[in-house]
C-alpha positions as CSV (number, residue, x, y, z in Angstrom):
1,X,117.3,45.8,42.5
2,X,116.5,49.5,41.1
3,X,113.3,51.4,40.0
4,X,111.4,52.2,37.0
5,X,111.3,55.5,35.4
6,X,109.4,57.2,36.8
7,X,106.1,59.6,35.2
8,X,106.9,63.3,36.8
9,X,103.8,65.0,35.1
10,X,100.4,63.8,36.6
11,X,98.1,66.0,34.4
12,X,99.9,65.6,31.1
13,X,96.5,65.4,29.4
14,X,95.3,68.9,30.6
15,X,98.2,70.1,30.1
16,X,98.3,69.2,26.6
17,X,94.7,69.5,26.0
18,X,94.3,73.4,25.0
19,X,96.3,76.0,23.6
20,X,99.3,75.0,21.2
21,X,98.9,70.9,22.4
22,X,101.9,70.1,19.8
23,X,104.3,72.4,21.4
24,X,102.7,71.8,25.0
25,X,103.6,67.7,24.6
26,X,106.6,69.0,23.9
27,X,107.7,70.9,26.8
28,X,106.4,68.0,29.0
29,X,108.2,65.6,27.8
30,X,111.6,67.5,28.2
31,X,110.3,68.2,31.6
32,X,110.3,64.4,32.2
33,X,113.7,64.0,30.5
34,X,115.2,66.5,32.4
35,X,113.9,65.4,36.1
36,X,115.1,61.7,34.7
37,X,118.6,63.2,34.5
38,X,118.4,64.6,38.0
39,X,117.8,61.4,40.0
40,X,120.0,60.8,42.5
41,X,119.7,57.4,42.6
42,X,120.9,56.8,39.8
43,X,123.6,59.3,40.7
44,X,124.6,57.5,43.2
45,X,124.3,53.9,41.6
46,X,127.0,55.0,39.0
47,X,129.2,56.9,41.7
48,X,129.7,54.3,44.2
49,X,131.3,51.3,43.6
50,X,131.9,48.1,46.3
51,X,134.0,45.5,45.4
52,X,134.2,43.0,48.1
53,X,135.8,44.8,50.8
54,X,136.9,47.8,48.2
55,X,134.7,50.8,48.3
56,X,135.3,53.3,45.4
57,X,133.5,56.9,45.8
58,X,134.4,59.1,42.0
59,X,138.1,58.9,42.9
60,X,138.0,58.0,46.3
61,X,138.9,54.7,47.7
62,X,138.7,52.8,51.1
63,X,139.0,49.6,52.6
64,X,136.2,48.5,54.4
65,X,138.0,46.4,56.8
66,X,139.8,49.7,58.1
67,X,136.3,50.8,59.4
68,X,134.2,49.0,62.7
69,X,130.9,50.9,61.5
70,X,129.5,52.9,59.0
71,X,126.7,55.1,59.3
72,X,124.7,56.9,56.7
73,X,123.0,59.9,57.5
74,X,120.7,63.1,55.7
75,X,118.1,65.5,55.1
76,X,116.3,67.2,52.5
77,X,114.2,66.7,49.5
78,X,116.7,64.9,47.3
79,X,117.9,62.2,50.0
80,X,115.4,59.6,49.9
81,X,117.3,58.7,46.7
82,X,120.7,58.9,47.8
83,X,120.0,57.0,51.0
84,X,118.4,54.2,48.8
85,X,121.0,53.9,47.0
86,X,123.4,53.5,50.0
87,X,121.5,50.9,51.7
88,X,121.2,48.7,48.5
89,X,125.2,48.8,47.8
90,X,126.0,48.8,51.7
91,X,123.2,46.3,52.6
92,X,124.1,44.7,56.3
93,X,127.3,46.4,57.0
94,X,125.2,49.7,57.5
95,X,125.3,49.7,62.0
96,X,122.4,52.2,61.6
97,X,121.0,55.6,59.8
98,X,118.8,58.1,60.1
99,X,117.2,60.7,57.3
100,X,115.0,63.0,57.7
101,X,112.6,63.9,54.9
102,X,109.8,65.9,53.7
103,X,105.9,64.8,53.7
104,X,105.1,63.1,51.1
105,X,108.1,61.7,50.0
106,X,108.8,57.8,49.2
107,X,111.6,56.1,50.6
108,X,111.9,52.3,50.3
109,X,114.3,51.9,53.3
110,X,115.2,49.4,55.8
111,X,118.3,49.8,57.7
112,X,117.8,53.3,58.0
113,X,115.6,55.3,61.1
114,X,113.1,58.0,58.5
115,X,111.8,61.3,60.3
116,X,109.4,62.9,58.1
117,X,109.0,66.7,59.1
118,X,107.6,69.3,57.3
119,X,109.0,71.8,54.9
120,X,109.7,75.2,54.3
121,X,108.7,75.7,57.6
122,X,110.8,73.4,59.9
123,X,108.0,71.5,62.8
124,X,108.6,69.1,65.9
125,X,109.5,66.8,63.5
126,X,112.3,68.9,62.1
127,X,113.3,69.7,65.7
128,X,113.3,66.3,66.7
129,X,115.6,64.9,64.0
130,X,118.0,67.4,64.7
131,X,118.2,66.5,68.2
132,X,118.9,62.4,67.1
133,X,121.6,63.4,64.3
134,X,123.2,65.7,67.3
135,X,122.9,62.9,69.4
136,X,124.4,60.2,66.8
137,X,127.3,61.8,65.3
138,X,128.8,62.7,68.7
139,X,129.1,59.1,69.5
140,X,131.3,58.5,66.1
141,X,134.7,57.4,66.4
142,X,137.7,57.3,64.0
143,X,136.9,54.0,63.3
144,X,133.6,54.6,61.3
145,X,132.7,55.4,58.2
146,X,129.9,58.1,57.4
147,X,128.1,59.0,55.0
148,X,126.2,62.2,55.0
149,X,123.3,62.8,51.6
150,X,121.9,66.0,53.5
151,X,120.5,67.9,50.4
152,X,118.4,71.1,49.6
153,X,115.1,71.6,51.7
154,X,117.6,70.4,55.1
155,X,117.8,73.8,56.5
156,X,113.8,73.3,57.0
157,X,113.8,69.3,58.1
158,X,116.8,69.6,60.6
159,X,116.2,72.0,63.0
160,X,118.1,72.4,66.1
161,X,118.5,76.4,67.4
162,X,121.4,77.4,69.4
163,X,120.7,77.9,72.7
164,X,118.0,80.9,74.1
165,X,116.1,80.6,70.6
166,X,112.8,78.7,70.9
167,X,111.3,76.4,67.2
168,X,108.8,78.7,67.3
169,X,111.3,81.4,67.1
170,X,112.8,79.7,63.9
171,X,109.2,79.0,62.0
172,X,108.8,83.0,61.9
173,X,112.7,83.7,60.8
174,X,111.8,81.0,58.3
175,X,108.5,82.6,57.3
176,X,109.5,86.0,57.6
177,X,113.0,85.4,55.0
178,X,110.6,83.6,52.7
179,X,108.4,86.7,52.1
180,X,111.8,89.1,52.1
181,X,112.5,88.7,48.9
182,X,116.4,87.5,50.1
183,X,118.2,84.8,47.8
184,X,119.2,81.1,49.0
185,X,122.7,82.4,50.3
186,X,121.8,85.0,52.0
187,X,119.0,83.4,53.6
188,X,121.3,80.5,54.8
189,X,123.6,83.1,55.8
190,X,121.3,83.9,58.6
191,X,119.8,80.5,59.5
192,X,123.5,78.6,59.8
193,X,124.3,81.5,62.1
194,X,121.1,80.5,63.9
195,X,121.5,76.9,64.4
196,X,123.7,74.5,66.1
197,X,124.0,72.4,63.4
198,X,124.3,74.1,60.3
199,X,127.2,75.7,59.3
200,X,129.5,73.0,59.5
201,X,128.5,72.0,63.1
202,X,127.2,68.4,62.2
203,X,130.7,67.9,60.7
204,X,132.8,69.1,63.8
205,X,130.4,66.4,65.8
206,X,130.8,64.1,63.2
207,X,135.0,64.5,62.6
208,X,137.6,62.9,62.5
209,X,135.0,59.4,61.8
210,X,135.3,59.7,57.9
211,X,133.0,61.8,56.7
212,X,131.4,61.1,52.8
213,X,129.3,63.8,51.5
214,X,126.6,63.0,49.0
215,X,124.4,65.5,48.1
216,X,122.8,67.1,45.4
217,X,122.9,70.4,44.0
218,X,120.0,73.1,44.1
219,X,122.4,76.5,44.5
220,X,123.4,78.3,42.0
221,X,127.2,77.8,41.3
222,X,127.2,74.5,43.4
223,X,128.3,76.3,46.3
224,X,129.0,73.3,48.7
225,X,128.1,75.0,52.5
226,X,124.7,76.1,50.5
227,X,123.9,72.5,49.8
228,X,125.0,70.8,52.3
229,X,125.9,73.2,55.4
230,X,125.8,70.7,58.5
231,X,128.4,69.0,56.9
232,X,131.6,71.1,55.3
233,X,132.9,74.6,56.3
234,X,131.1,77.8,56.4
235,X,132.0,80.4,54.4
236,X,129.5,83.1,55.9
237,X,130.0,85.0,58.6
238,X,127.9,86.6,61.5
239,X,128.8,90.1,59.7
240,X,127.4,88.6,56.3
241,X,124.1,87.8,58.2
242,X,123.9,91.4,59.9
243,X,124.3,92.9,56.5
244,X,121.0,90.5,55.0
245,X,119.6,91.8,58.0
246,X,120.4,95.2,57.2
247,X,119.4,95.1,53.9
248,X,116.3,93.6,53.7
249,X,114.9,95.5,57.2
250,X,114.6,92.4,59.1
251,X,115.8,93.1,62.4
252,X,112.4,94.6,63.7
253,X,110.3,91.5,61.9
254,X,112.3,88.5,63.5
255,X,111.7,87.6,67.0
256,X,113.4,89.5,69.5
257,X,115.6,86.2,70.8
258,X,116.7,86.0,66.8
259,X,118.0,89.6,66.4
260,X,119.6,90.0,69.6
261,X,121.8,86.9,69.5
262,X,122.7,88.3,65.9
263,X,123.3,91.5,66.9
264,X,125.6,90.3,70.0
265,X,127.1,87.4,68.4
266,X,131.1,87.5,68.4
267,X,134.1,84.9,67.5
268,X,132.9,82.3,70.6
269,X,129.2,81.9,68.0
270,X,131.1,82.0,64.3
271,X,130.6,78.5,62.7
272,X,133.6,76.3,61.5
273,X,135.7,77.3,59.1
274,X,138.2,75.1,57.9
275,X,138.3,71.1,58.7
276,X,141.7,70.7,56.5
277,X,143.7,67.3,57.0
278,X,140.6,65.8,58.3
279,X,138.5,62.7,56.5
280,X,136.3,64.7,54.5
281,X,135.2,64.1,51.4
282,X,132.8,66.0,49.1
283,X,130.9,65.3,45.8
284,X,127.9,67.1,44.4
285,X,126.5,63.6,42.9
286,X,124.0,66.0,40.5
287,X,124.9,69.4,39.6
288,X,122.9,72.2,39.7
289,X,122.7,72.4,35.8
290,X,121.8,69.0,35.1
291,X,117.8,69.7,34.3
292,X,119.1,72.5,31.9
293,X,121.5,70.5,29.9
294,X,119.6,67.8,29.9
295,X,116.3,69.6,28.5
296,X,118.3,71.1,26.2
297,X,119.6,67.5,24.6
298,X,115.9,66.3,24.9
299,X,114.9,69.2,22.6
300,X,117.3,68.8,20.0
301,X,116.3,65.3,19.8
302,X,112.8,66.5,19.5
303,X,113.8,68.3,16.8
304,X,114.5,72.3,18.1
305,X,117.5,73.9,17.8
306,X,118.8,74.2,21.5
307,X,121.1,76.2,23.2
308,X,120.9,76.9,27.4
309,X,120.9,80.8,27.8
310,X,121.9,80.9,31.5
311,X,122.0,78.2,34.3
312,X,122.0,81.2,36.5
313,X,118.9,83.4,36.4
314,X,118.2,84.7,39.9
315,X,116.0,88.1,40.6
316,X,112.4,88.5,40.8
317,X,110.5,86.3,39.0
318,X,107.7,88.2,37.0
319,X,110.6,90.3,36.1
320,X,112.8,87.2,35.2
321,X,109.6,86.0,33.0
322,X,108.8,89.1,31.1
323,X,112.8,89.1,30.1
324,X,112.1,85.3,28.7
325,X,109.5,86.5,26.8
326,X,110.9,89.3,25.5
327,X,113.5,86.6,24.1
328,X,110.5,84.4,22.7
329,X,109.6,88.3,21.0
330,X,113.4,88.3,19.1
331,X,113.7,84.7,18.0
332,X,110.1,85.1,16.3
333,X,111.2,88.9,14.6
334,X,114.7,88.8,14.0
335,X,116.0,84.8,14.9
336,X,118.3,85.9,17.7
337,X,119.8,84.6,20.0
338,X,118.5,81.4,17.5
339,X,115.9,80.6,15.0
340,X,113.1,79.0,15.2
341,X,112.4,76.3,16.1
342,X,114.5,76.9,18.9
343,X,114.6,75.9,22.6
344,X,116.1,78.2,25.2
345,X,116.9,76.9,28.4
346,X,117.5,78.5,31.5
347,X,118.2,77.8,34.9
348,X,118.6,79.1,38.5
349,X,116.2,80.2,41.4
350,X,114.0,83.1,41.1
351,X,112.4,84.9,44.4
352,X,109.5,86.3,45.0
353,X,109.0,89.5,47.5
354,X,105.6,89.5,49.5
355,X,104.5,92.6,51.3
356,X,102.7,92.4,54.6
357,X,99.0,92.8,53.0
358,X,99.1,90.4,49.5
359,X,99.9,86.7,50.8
360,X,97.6,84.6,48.7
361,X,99.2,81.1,47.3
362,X,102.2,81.1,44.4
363,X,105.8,80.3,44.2
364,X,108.4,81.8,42.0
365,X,107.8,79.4,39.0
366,X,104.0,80.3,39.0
367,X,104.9,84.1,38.5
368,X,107.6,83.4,36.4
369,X,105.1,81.8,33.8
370,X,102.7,84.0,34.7
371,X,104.3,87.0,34.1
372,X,105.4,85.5,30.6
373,X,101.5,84.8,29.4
374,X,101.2,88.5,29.7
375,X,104.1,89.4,26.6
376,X,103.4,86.4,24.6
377,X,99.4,87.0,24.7
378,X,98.0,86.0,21.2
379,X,101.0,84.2,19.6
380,X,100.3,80.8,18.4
381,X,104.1,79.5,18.2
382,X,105.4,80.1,21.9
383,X,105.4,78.0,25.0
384,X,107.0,78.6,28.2
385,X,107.6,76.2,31.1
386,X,109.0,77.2,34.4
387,X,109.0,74.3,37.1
388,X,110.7,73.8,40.6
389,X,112.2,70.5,40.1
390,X,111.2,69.1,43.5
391,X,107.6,69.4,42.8
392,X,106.5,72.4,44.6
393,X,107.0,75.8,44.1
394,X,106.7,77.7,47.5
395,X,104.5,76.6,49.2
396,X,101.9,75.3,47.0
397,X,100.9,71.5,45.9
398,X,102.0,72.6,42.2
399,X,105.7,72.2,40.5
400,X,104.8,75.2,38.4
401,X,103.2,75.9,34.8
402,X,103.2,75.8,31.6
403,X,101.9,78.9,29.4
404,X,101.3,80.1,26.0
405,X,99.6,82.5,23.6
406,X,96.3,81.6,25.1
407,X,96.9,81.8,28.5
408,X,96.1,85.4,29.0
409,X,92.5,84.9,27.2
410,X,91.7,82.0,29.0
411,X,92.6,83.9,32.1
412,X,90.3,86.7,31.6
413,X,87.1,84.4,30.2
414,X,87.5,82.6,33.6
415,X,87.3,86.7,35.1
416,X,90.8,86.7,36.5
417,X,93.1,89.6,35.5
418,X,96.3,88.4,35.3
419,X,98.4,91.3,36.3
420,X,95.8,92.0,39.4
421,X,96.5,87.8,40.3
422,X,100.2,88.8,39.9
423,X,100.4,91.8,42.2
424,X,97.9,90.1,45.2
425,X,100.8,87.1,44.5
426,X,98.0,84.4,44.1
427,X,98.4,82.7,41.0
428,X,98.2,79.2,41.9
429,X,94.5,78.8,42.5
430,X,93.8,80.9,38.7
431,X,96.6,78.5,37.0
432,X,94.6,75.4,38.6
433,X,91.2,76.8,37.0
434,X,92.8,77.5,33.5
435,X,94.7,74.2,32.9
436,X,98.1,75.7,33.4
437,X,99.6,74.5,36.7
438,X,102.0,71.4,36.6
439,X,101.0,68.6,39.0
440,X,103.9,66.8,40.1
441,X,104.0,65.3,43.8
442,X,107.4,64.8,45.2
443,X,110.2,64.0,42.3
444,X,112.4,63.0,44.7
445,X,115.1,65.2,42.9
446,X,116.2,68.9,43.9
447,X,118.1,71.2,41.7
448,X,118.2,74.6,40.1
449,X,114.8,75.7,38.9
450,X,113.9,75.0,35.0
451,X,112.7,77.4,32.6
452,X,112.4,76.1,28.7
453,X,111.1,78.4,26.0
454,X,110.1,76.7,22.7
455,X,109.6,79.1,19.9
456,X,107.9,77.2,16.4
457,X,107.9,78.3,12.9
458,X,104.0,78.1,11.7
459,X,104.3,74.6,9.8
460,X,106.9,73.3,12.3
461,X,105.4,70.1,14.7
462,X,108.3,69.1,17.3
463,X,108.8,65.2,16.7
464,X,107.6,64.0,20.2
465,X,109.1,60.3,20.7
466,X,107.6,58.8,23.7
C-alpha cells in the first residue's frame, strides 16, 4: 500500500510563465521538495513499526496482547496523513476512530469515523466532533491503547466551549484574535482557557488508557501544548490569557460570556498541568523546520549556495518581507550573508494585524511577498517565495506567492498600487490577476511557514532536475 508523490503546485505554468521563468521553476520545484519532506505519512510509515504482536513507536515499545482495544483519534490539517498511516499498519485490530478534518481534505480511510468541519473559524461540525471525542475518550480504560494525531488547524475543527459560552461565542473570539494581530501562543493561550478540551483536557478523559501522540509540528520551537493541546499539559495559564487580553485590547471586542469567564476564572478553571507517571507518550513525527531544511538541500542540489537564515521569523509580515528583501539587496552588493547564487531560507509564522475598516482577502504569506515586490522592483536576478505549507494562507483559496523584479510593474499596468492593496490588506484578488498567487489545494501537511529567496548572478541558470 502507500501513495504517489504527490504535485503541490497546480499553476506551475503561470507561475513560471513571466518574469525571471528560470529562477521561478526554480523556487517551485523546492517548494514541492520541501512539502515532500513534510508528509506525515510517510512520517509515520518510518516511525511506527508492528511486528506481529510488537509495536515499536521511535523508542517506544508495547505488546499488543497487553491491550483489549486500541483507538486512534485527531484533528487538524495534517491528520488525514497520520490517521492513514495508522489504519494501514493497525488494519483490524483498530475497535474504532474518529478524525476530524478540514473541507477539502482527502482521507482514504476505513476504520475510522471522519468529521469534516470547517477552519479557521470552528462550525457545527467542529462543535459536533468535539462533543463525540468527549464522548469516546471517557469510555477508555487502562486496557486500551490510543493514539491521538491531533495537529495544527485542531483548535478550529474541535470545538467544545466550557460551560455558559455559546459556538457562536467562540466563531467571534476566533475571528476577532485573527484580526488582532496576536501570535499562535498567545492566541492558544486564550482559546485552551476557553474550551473543555483543549489544554490538556482530552488527555485527562483519555488517561491512564495509553495515550500515543502523533502530531505534527506547525509552532515555532515545537512547543508540544501548541500542537497538540487536547492531548499533553498546559503550560499557559488563565493569567497568561488576561495579559493577551490586556495587551492587544480585547476584552471590549469578545463577547461578553468570553471576557467574563476570563476575568473570573480561578484555580477550579486552570487546565492540567502535569500528567507525570501516567502512559503518555509524545513525538512530533515532523518538525517544525522540516520545509526549511529541506528547501535548503533541494537548492543546493539545484545548484545555489544554501544556508537557512532563521526557522523562526515571527512579526508582521510586510515588515518581515521588506527585511528579506533587504537581504536579497546585500547578497546582490556586497555577497553577504552569501554570494550569489545563493538561497536563503527562512521559516516561522508571520501575522498580520487588521483594523476594523480594511478586511479585504490576504494572509500573511501574500503580504509577506507582497511587501518584498515593492524593494526588489526592477531587478532581474531575485525571486521570493513565501507559502503557508497547508495550502492556504488565512483565509484565502491560495498557499501564497511567488514574486520578483517584475511584480511591482505588472502590478501597476493591471492599475493596482501595491502599497494601497497592502494597507486595505487585499492582496489576494491583485496576486490572482498578475500570475503571482500559488494554487495549492490541501497538502495535507502543516508546518512552519516557508520563505526562500534565490538571488542569481546575470549568466547563472539554476539546474532544475525534474
Amino acid at each position: 500500500m502507500g501513495r504517489k508523490r504527490k504535485q503541490y503546485i497546480r499553476n506551475r505554468d503561470r507561475l513560471t510563465s513571466h518574469g525571471n521563468s528560470s529562477l521561478r521553476n526554480a523556487a517551485t520545484e523546492i517548494i514541492e521538495h520541501a512539502l515532500e519532506a513534510a508528509d506525515p505519512y510517510t512520517a509515520v510509515n518510518r516511525l511506527v513499526r508492528l511486528q506481529n504482536e510488537r509495536l515499536t513507536v521511535g523508542d517506544l515499545t508495547l505488546d499488543l496482547k497487553d491491550y483489549d482495544r486500541i483507538f486512534i483519534l485527531g484533528a487538524g490539517k495534517a491528520s488525514g496523513g497520520i490517521a492513514q498511516a495508522l489504519e494501514e499498519k493497525l488494519g483490524n485490530r483498530i475497535s474504532d476512530g474518529l478524525f476530524v478534518l478540514k473541507h477539502g481534505d482527502e482521507a482514504a480511510l476505513h476504520r475510522t469515523r471522519v468529521i469534516y468541519a470547517d477552519h479557521p473559524i470552528p462550525d457545527e461540525n467542529s462543535y459536533r466532533g468535539g462533543q463525540l471525542m468527549a464522548s469516546m475518550a471517557e469510555t477508555f480504560t487502562d486496557k486500551d491503547l490510543v493514539f491521538a494525531g491531533i495537529t495544527g488547524g485542531s483548535s478550529a475543527l474541535l470545538a467544545l466551549p466550557v460551560e455558559g459560552i455559546t459556538l457562536e461565542d467562540i466563531q467571534q473570539v476566533n475571528q476577532r484574535l485573527m484580526l488582532s494581530g496576536a501570535d499562535i501562543v498567545q492566541i492558544n493561550a486564550i482559546r485552551k482557557h476557553l474550551s473543555r478540551i483543549k489544554g490538556g483536557w482530552l488527555a485527562k478523559m483519555i488517561l491512564p488508557a495509553t495515550l500515543i501522540n502523533l502530531t505534527v509540528s506547525d509552532v515555532v520551537g515545537d512547543m508540544l501544548d501548541y500542537i497538540t493541546g487536547p492531548t499533553v499539559p498546559d503550560t499557559s495559564t488563565l493569567e497568561d490569557a488576561r495579559c493577551v487580553m490586556d495587551e492587544y485590547n480585547l476584552w471590549d471586542s469578545f463577547p461578553a460570556s468570553a471576557s467574563e469567564y476570563l476575568r473570573r476564572g480561578g484555580s477550579a478553571e486552570e487546565t492540567p498541568k502535569d500528567f507525570r507517571n501516567l502512559p503518555l507518550h509524545s513525538f512530533v513525527v515532523v518538525a517544525g523546520d522540516v520545509a526549511c531544511v529541506a528547501a535548503a538541500e533541494r537548492a543546493g542540489e539545484l545548484g545555489f549556495k544554501s544556508m537557512i537564515l532563521t526557522s523562526m521569523i515571527k512579526g508582521e509580515a510586510k515588515e518581515a518581507g521588506s527585511f528579506l528583501a533587504s537581504i536579497a539587496q546585500e547578497a546582490l552588493r556586497f555577497g553577504r550573508p552569501i554570494a550569489p547564487p545563493c538561497a536563503i531560507i527562512a521559516g516561522g509564522e508571520n501575522v498580520v494585524t487588521i483594523g476594523s475598516k480594511d478586511r479585504g482577502s490576504g494572509g500573511p504569506n501574500q503580504e509577506f511577498a507582497l511587501s518584498a515586490s515593492i524593494d526588489v522592483a526592477g531587478l532581474e536576478n531575485v525571486v521570493i517565495a513565501a507559502i503557508d505549507t497547508d495550502g492556504f494562507d488565512g483565509s484565502t483559496e491560495s498557499a501564497g506567492a511567488i514574486i520578483d523584479g517584475s511584480t511591482k510593474a505588472s502590478a501597476e499596468a493591471q492599475g493596482y498600487n501595491p502599497k494601497e492593496v497592502l494597507r486595505k490588506h487585499d492582496v489576494d484578488g491583485m496576486l490572482h490577476v498578475i500570475g503571482d498567487a500559488v494554487i495549492t489545494g490541501p497538502t495535507g501537511t502543516n508546518v512552519n511557514d516557508l520563505k526562500i529567496l534565490l538571488v542569481i548572478e546575470a549568466r547563472f541558470n539554476a539546474q532544475v532536475q525534474l
